[in-house]
C-alpha positions as CSV (number, residue, x, y, z in Angstrom):
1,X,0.0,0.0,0.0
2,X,1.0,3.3,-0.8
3,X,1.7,6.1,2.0
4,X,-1.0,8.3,0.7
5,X,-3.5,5.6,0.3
6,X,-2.7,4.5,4.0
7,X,-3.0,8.0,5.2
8,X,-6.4,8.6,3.1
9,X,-7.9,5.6,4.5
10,X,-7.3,6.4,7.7
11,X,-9.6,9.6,7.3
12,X,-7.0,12.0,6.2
13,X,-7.6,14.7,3.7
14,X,-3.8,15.3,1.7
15,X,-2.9,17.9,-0.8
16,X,-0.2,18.2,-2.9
17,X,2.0,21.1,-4.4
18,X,4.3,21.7,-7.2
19,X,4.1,18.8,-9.2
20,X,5.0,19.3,-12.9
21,X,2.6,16.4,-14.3
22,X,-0.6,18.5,-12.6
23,X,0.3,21.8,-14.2
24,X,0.6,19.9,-17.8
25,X,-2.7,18.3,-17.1
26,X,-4.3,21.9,-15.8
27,X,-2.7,23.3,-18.8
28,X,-4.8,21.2,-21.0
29,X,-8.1,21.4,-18.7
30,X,-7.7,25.1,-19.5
31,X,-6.9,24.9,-22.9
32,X,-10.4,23.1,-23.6
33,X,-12.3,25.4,-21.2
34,X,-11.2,28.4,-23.3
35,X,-11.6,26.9,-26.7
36,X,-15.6,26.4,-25.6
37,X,-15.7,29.9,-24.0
38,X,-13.9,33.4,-23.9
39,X,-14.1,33.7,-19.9
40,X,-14.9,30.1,-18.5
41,X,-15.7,31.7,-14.9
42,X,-17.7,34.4,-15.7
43,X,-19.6,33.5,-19.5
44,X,-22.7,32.1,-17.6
45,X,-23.5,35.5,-16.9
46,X,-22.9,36.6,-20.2
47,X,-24.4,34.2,-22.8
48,X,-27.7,32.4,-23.5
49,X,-28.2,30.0,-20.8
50,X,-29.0,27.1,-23.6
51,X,-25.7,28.1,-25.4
52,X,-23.9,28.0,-21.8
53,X,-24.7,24.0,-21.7
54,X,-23.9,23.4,-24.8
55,X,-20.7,24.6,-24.9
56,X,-20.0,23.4,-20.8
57,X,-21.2,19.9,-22.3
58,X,-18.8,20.0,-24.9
59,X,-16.0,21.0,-23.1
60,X,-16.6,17.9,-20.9
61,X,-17.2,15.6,-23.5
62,X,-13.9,17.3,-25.4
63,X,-11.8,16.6,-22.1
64,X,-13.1,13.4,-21.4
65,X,-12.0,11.6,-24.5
66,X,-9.0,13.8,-25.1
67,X,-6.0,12.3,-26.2
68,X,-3.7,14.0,-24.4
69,X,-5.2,13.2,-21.2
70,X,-4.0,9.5,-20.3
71,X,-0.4,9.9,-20.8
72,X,-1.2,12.9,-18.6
73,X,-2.6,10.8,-15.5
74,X,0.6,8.4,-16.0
75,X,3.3,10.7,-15.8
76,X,1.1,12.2,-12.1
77,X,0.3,8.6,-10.8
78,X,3.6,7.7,-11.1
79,X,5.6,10.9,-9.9
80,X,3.1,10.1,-6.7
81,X,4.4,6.9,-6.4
82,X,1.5,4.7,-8.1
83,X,2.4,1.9,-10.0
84,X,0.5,1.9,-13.7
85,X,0.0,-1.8,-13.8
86,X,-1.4,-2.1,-10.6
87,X,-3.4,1.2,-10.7
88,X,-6.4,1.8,-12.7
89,X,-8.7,5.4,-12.7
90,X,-12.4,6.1,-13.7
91,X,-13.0,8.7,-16.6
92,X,-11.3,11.9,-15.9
93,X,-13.9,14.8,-15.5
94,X,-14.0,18.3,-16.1
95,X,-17.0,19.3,-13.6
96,X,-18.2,22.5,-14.8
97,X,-20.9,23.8,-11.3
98,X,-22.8,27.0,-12.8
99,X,-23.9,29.4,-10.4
100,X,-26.9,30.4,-11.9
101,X,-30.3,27.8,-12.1
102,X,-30.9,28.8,-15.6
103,X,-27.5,26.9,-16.3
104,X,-28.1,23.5,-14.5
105,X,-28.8,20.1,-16.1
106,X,-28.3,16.7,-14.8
107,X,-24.6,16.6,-15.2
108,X,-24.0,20.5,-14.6
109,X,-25.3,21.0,-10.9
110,X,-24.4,20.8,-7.0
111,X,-23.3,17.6,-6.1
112,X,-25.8,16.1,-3.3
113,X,-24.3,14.4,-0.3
114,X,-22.9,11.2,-0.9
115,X,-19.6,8.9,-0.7
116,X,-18.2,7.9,-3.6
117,X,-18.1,4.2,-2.4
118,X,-21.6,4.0,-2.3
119,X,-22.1,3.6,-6.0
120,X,-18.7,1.7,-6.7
121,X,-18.6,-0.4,-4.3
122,X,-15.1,-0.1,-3.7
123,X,-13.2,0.8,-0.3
124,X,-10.0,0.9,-2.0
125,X,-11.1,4.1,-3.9
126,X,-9.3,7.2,-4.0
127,X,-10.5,10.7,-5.2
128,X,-8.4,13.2,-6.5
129,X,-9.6,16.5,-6.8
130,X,-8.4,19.9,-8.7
131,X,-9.8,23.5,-9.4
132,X,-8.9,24.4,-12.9
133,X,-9.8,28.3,-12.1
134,X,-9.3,29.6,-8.6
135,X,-12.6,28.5,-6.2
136,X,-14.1,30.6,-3.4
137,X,-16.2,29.2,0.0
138,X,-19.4,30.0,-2.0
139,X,-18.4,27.6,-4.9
140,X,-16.5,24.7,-4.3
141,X,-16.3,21.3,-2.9
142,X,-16.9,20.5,0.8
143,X,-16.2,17.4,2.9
144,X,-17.9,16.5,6.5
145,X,-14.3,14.7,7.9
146,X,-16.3,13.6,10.9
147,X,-19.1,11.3,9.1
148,X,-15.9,9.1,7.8
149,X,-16.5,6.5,10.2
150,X,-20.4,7.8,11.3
151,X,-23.7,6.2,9.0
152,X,-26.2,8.4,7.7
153,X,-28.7,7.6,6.0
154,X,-28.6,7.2,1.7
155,X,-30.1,5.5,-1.4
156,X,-27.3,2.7,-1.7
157,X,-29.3,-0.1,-1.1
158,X,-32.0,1.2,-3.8
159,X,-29.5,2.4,-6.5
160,X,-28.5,0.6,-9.2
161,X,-25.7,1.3,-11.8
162,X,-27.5,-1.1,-14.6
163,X,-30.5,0.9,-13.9
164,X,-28.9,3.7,-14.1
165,X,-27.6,3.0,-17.8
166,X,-31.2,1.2,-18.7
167,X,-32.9,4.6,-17.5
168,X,-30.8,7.3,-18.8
169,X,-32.5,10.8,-17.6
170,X,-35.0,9.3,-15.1
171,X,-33.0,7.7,-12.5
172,X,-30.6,9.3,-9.7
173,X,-27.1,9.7,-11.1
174,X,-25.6,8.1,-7.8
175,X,-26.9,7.5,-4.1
176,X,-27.4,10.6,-2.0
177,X,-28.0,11.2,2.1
178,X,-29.7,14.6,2.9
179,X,-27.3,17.1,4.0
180,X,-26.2,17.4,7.4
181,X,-27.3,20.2,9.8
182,X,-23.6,21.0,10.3
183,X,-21.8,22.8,7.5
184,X,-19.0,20.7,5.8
185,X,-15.7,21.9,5.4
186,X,-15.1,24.3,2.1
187,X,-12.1,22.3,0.2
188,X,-10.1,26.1,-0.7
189,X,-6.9,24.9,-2.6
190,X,-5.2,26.9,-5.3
191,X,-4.9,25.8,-9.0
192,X,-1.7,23.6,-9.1
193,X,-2.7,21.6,-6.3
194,X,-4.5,18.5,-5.9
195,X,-6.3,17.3,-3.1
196,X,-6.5,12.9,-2.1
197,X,-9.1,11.7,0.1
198,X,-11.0,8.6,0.7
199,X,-14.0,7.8,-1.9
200,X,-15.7,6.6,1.8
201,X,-15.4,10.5,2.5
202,X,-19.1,12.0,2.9
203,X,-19.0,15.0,0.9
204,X,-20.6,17.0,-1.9
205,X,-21.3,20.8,-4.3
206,X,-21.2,23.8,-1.8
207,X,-24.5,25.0,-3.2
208,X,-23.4,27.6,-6.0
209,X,-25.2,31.1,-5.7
210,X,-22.5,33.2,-6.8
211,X,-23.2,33.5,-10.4
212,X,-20.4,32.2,-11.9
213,X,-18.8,28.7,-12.8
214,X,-17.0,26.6,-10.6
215,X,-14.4,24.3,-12.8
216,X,-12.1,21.3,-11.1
217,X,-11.1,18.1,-12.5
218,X,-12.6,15.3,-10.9
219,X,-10.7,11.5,-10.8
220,X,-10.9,8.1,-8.9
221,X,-8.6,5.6,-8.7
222,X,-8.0,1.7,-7.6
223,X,-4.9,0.4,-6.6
224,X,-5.1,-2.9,-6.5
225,X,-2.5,-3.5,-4.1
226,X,-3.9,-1.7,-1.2
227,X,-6.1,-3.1,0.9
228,X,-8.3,-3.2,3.2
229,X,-9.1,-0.4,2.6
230,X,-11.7,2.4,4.3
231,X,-14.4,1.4,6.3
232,X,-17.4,0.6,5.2
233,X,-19.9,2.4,7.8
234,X,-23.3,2.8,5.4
235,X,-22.6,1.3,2.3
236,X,-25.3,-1.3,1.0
237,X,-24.6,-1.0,-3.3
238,X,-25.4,-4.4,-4.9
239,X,-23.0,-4.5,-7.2
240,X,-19.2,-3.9,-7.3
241,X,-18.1,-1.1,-10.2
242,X,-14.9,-2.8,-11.6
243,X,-15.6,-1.8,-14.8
244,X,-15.5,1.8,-14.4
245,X,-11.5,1.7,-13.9
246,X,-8.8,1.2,-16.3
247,X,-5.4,0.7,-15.9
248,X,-2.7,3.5,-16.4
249,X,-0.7,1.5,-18.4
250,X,-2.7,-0.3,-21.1
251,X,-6.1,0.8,-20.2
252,X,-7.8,-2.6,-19.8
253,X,-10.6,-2.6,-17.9
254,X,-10.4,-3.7,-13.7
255,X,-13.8,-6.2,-14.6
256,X,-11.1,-8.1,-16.6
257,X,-8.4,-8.8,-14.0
258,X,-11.2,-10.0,-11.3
């Protein structure tokens, strides 16, 4: 097991600085969010709200099958100390959080409450987490550290990833928990650094009312030689998400190796 994946499943929350692989890949994420708009932060305010998705969709879609972007995630995986054949990540995402309703869809919205590890399944999960453009406490991740080890209530038992897929626009893109009466803790790193924390973290979207877009990169990974893992306090998913990872290396899928 790696020292940050021991650390992160412990309950810690561990950012890095100065790495030369992030800029490159933040270099990228802000070459696509320019070539969709002329001010990614602020365009929300400016253009048709219709136009606004279109082009935030495209940007993510751009991103997400970019080719540039694998290599990317090898060369910072292994300058962290991750070895490619034995790590595997989910699809890189450029989370675009508008701060105005007219701009929201399904994909482009706060985040609800939720732990990763209730949809995959996975305790070995880590989340990596990046702000393209600088963020602010009123748009921007935050975390509840002390519901690591504590159950709240969620959806997992009820969700379904092959429903999911079979439904399309009608069913709940992951399991949720209603937000605790305590405030989480606003996740306020710079651009060029990256935060690690557990996918068992509780966290989710600081509601967005400012008005303008909130941009990160969003990325899970399974190493496949740590284990246990984080503990599973609430989770109750049916079905285990190998096939959402893919090796660094060669990109076959995690479903294959099981």
């Amino acid at each position: 097991m790696t020292a940050i994946a021991e650390r992160a499943f412990r309950g810690e929350l561990v950012t890095f600085r100065r790495l030369d692989a992030l800029d490159a890949l933040l270099d990228h994420a802000r070459e696509v969010a320019f070539a969709a708009f002329d001010d990614p932060v602020r365009d929300e305010g400016r253009l048709d709200s219709v136009l606004w998705r279109e082009r935030a969709v495209a940007a993510r879609r751009s991103f997400m099958h970019s080719k540039e972007v694998p290599g990317l995630l090898r060369d910072l995986f292994a300058g962290l100390g991750f070895d490619p054949e034995t790590t595997y990540r989910d699809r890189a995402i450029l989370r675009f959080q508008p701060g105005r309703a007219a701009c929201r869809t399904r994909r482009l919205r706060d985040l609800p409450p939720h732990r990763d590890s209730w949809g995959s399944n996975i305790m070995i999960q880590l989340n990596w987490w990046a702000p393209v453009f600088p963020v602010e406490p009123g748009a921007t991740m935050e975390i509840w550290p002390g519901y690591f080890d504590r159950p709240v209530p969620n959806s997992s038992a009820d969700w379904d990833i092959d429903a999911l897929r079979a439904a399309k626009d009608s069913y709940p893109l992951l399991p949720e928990a209603s937000r605790p009466e305590e405030e989480g803790e606003p996740v306020l790193i710079e651009p060029g650094e990256l935060l690690c924390f557990s996918g068992a973290h509780l966290h989710a979207s600081r509601p967005n009312g400012t008005g303008r877009t909130r941009i990160s990169i969003d990325l899970r990974t399974v190493d496949v030689s740590d284990g246990p893992g984080a503990p599973n306090v609430d989770g109750r998913a049916r079905h285990t998400a190998y096939d959402w990872f893919h090796r660094l290396s060669d990109g076959a899928c995690l479903a294959s190796a099981r």
